[in-house]
Backbone as CSV, one residue per row, in Angstrom:
resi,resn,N_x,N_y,N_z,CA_x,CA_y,CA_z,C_x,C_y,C_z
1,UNK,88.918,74.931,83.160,89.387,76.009,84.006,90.738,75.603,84.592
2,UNK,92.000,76.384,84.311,93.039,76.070,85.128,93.451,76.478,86.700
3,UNK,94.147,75.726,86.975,94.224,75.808,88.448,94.280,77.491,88.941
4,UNK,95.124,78.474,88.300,95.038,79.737,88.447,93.947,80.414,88.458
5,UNK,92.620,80.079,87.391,91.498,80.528,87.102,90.623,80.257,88.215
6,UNK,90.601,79.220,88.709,89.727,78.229,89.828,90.509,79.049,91.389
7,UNK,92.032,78.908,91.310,91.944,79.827,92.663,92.046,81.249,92.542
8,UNK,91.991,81.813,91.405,91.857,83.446,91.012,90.236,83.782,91.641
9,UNK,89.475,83.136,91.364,87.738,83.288,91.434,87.813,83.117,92.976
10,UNK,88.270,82.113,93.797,87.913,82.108,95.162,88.290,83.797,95.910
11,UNK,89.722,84.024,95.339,90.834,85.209,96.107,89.799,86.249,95.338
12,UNK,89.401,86.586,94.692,88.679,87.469,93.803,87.477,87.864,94.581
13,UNK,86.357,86.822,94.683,85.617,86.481,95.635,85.611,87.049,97.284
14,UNK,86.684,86.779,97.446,87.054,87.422,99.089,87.258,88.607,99.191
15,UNK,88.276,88.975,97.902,89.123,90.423,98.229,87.847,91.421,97.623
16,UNK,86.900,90.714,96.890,85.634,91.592,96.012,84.561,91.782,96.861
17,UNK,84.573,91.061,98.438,83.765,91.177,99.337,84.178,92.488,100.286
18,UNK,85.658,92.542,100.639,86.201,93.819,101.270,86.112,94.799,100.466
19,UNK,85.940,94.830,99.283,86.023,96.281,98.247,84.238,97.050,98.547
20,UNK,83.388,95.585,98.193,82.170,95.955,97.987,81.438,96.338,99.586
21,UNK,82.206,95.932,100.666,82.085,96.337,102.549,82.515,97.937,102.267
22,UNK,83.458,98.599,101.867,84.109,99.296,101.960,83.110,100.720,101.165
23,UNK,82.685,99.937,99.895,81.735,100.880,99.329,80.271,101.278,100.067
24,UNK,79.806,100.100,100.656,78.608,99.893,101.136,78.611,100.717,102.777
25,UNK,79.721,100.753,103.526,79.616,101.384,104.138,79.994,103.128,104.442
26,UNK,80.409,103.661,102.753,80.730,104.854,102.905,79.808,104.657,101.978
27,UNK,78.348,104.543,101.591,77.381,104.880,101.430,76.322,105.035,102.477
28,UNK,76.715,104.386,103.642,75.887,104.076,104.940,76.389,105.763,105.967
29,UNK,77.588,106.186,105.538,78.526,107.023,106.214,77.553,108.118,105.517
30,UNK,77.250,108.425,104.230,76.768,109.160,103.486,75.705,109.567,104.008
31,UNK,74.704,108.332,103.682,73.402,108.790,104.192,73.343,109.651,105.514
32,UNK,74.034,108.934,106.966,74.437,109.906,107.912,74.920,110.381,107.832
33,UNK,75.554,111.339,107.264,76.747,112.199,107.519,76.064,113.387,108.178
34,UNK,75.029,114.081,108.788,74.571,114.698,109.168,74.858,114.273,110.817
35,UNK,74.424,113.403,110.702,75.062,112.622,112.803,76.317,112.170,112.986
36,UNK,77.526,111.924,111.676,78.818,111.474,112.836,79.614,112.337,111.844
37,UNK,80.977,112.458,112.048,81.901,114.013,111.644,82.741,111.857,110.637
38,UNK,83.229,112.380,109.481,83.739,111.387,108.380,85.081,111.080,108.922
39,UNK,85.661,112.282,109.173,87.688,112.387,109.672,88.219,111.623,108.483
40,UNK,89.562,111.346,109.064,90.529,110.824,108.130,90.813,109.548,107.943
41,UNK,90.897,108.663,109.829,91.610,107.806,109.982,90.554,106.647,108.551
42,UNK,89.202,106.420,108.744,87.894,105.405,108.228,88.265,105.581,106.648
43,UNK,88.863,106.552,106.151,88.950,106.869,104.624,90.044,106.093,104.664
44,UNK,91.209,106.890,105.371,92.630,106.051,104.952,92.790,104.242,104.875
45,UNK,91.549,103.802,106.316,91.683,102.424,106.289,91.108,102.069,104.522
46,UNK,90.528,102.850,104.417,89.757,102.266,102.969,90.668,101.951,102.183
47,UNK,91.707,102.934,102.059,92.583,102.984,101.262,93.326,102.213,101.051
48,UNK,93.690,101.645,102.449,94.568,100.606,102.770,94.029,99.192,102.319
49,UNK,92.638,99.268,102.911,92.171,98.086,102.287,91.963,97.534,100.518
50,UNK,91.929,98.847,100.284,91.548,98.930,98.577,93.389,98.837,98.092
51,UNK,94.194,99.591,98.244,95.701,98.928,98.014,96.737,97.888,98.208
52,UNK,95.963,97.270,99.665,96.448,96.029,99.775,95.663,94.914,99.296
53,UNK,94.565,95.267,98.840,93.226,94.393,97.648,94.776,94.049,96.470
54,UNK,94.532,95.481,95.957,95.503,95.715,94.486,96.839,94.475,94.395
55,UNK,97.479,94.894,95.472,98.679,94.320,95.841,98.731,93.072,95.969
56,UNK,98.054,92.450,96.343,97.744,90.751,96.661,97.329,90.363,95.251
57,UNK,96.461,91.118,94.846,95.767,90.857,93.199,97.338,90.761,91.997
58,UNK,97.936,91.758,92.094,98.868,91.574,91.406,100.016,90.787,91.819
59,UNK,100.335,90.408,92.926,101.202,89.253,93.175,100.969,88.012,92.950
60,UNK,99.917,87.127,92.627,99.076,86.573,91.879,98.663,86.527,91.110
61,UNK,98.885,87.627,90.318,99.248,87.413,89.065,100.217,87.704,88.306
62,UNK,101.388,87.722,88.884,102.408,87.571,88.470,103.183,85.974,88.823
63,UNK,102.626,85.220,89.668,102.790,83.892,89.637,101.869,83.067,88.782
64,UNK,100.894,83.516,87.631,100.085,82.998,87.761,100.562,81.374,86.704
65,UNK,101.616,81.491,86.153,102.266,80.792,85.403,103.005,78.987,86.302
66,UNK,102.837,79.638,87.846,103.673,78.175,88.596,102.108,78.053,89.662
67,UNK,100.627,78.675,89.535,99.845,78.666,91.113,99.518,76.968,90.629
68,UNK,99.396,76.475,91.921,99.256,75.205,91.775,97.834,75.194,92.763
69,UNK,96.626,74.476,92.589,95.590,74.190,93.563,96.053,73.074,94.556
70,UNK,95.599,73.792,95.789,95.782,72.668,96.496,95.304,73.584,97.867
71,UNK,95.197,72.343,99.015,94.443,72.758,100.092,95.457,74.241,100.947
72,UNK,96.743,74.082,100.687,97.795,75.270,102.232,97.422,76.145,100.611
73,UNK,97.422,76.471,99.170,97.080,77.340,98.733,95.919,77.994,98.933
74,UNK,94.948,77.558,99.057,93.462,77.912,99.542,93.424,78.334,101.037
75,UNK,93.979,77.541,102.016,93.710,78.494,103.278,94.745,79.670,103.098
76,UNK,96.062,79.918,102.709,96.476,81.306,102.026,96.105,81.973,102.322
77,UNK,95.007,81.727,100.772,93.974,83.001,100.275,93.650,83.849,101.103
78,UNK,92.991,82.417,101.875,91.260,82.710,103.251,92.245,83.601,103.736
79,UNK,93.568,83.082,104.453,94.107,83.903,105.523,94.836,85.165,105.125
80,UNK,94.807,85.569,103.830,95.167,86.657,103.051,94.325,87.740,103.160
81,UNK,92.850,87.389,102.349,92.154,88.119,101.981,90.956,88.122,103.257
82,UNK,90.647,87.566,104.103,89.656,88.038,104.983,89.764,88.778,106.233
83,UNK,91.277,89.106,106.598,91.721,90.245,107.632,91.314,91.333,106.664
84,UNK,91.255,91.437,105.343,91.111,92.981,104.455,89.216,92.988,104.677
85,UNK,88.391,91.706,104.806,86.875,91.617,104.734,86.793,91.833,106.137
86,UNK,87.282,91.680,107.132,87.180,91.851,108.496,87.377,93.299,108.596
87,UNK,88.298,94.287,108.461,88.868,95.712,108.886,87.565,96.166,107.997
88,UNK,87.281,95.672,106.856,85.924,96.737,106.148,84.729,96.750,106.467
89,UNK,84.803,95.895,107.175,83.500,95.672,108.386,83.159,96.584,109.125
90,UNK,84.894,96.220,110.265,85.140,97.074,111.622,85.327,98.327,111.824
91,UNK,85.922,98.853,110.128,86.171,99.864,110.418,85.068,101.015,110.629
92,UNK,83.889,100.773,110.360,82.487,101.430,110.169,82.072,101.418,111.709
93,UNK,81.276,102.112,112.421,80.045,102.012,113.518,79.426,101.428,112.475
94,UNK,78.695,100.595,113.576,77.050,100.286,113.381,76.201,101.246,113.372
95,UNK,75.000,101.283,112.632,74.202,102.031,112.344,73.619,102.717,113.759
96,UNK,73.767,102.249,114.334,72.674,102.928,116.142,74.007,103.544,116.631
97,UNK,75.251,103.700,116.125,76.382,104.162,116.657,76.264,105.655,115.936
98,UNK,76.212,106.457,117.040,76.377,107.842,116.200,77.851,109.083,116.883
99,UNK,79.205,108.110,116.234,80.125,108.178,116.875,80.997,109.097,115.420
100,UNK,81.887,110.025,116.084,82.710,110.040,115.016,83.325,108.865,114.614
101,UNK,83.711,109.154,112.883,84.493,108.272,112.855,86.017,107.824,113.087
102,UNK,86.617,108.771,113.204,88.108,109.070,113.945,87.974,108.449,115.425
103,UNK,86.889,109.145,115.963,86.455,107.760,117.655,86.732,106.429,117.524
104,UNK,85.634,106.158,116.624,85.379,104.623,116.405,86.817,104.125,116.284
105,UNK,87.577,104.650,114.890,88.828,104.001,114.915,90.040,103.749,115.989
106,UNK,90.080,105.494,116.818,90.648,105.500,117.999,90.330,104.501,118.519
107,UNK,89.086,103.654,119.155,88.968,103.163,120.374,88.796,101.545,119.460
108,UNK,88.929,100.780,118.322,89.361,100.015,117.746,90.402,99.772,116.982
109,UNK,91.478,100.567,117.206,92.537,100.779,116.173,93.417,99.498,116.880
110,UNK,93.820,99.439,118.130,94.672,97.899,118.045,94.112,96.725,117.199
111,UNK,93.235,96.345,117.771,92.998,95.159,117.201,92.729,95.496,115.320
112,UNK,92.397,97.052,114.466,92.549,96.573,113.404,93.910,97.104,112.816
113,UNK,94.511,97.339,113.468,95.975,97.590,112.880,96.992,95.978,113.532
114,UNK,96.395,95.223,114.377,96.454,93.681,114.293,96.298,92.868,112.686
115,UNK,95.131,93.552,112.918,94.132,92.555,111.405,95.099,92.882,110.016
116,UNK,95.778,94.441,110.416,96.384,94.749,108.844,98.175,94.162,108.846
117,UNK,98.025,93.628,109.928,99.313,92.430,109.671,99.046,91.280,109.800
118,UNK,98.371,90.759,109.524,97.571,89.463,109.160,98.017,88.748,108.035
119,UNK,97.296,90.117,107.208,97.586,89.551,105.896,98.815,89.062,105.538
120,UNK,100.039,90.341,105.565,101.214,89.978,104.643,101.877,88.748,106.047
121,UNK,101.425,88.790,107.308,102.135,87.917,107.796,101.859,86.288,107.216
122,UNK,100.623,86.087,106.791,100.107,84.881,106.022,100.675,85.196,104.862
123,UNK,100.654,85.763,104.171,101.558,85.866,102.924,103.074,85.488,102.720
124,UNK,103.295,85.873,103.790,105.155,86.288,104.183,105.535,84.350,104.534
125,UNK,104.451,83.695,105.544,104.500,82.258,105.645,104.383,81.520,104.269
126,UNK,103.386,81.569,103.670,103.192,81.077,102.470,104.384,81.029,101.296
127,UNK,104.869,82.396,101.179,106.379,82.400,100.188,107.140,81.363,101.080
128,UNK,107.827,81.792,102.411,108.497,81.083,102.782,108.798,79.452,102.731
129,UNK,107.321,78.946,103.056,106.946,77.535,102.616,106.939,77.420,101.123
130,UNK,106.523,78.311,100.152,106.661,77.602,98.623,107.339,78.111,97.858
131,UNK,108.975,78.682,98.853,110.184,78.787,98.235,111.022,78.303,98.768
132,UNK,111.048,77.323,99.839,112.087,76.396,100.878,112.758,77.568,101.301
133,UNK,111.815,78.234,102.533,112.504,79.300,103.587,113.326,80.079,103.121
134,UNK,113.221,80.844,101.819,114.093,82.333,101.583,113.480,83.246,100.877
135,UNK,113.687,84.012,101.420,113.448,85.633,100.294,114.387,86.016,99.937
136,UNK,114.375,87.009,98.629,115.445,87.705,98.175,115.468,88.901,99.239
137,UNK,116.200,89.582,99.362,116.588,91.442,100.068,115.186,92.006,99.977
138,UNK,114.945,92.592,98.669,114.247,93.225,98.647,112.573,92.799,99.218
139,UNK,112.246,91.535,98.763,110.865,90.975,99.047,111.256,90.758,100.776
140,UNK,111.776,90.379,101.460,112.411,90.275,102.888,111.908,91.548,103.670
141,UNK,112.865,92.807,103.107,112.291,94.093,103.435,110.750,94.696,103.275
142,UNK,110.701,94.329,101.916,109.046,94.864,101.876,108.352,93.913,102.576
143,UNK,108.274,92.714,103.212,107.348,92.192,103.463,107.282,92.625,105.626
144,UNK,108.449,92.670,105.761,108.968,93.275,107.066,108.722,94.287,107.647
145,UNK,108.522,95.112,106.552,107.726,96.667,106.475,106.055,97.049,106.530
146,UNK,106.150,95.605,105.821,104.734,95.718,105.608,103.684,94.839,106.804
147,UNK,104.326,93.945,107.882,103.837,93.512,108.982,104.024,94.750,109.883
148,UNK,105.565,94.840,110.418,105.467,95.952,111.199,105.036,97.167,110.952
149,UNK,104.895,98.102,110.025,104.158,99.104,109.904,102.923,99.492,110.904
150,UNK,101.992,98.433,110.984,100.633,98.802,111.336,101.599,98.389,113.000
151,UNK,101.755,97.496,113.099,101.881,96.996,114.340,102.564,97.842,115.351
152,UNK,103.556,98.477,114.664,104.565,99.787,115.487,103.366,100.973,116.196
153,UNK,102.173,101.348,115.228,101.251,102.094,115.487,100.730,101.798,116.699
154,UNK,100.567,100.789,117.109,99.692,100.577,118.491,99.531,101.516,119.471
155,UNK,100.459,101.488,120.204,101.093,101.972,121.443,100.810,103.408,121.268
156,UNK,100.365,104.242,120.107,100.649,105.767,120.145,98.631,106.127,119.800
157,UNK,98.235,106.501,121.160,96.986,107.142,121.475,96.412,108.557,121.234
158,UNK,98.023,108.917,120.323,97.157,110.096,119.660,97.072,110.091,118.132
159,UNK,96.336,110.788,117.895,94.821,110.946,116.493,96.207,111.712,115.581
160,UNK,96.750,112.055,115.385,97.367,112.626,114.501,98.939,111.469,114.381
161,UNK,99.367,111.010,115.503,99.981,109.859,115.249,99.880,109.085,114.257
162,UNK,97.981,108.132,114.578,97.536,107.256,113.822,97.612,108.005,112.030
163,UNK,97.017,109.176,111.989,96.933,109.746,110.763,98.511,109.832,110.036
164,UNK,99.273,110.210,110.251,100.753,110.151,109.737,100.833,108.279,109.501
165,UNK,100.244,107.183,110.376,100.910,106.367,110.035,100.345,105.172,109.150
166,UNK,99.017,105.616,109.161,98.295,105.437,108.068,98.734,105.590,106.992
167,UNK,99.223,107.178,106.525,99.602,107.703,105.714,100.503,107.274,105.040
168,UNK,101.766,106.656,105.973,102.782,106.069,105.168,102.615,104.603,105.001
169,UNK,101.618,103.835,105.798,101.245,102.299,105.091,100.475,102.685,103.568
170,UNK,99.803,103.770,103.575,99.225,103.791,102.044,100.080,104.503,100.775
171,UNK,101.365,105.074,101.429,102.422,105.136,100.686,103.098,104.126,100.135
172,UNK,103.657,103.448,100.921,104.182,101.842,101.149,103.345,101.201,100.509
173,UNK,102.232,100.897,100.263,101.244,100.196,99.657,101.186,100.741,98.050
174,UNK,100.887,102.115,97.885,100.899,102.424,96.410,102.860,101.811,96.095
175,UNK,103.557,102.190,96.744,105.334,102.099,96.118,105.144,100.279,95.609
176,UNK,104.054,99.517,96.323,104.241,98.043,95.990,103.578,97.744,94.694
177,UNK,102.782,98.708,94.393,101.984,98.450,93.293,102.983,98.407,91.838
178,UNK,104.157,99.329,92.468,104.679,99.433,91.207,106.078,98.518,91.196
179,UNK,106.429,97.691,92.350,107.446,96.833,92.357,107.260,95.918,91.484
């Protein structure tokens, strides 16, 4: 097994745990859907989570020719891929919660629009360290865009806010798929 294969299976592993949270709880959403109203914001996080899955998946494999194993590659990963296993968690009520889901997100949306700059901010460290501190323009910008995005959202407590800005992190997210 080469070093790519061996840390492909761990990142695979993690990011295949937020996909399969994500399914499992809009089957849980399903079964109730009679007690809480679905909304927008709980779908879009999905989205987000399922495109920034994609996105990490294919940036990794497009290095997969220089990944080297080693221990700051492996915590990475962890610190890559488990803010995406954390938000697919959070983004759900618990089952005894019979809350909308647009609520739920309202009244947890800092801390997971925190969690959704997590990732590329661990990402954004990681290039930096295993390219001796530079980005090109373009990777600079997208990665800049892609911390602040969620983070700019905070501060704005209304429901149609969050929905527009959702909207354009999962824009931003599909435009990376195809960089």
């Amino acid at each position: 097994m080469s070093d790519f294969e061996y840390f492909f299976s761990f990142y695979g592993l993690l990011l295949g745990l937020a996909v399969a949270n994500v399914a499992t709880g809009f089957a849980d959403i399903w079964r109730d859907r009679q007690s809480a109203a679905i909304g927008m914001c709980v779908p879009m996080l999905a989205s987000i989570v399922l495109f920034g899955g994609m996105n990490v998946w294919l940036v990794n494999w497009g290095a997969r020719e220089v990944v080297t194993l080693d221990a700051w590659r492996m915590l990475s990963a962890a610190g890559v891929a488990l803010p995406y296993v954390f938000i697919s968690r959070a983004m759900f009520p618990t089952a005894d919660q019979k809350t909308a889901l647009d609520d739920h997100y309202m009244q947890h949306r800092k801390f997971i629009l925190v969690a959704l700059a997590v990732s590329p901010s661990v990402s954004a460290t990681t290039t930096l360290i295993l390219n001796n501190g530079s980005f090109g323009l373009w990777s600079g910008a997208w990665i800049a865009t892609r911390i602040l995005s969620p983070l700019l959202l905070i501060p704005f407590g209304h429901l149609k806010v969050q929905k527009a800005g959702l909207a354009l992190i999962i824009v931003l997210l599909v435009v990376g798929l195809f960089r």
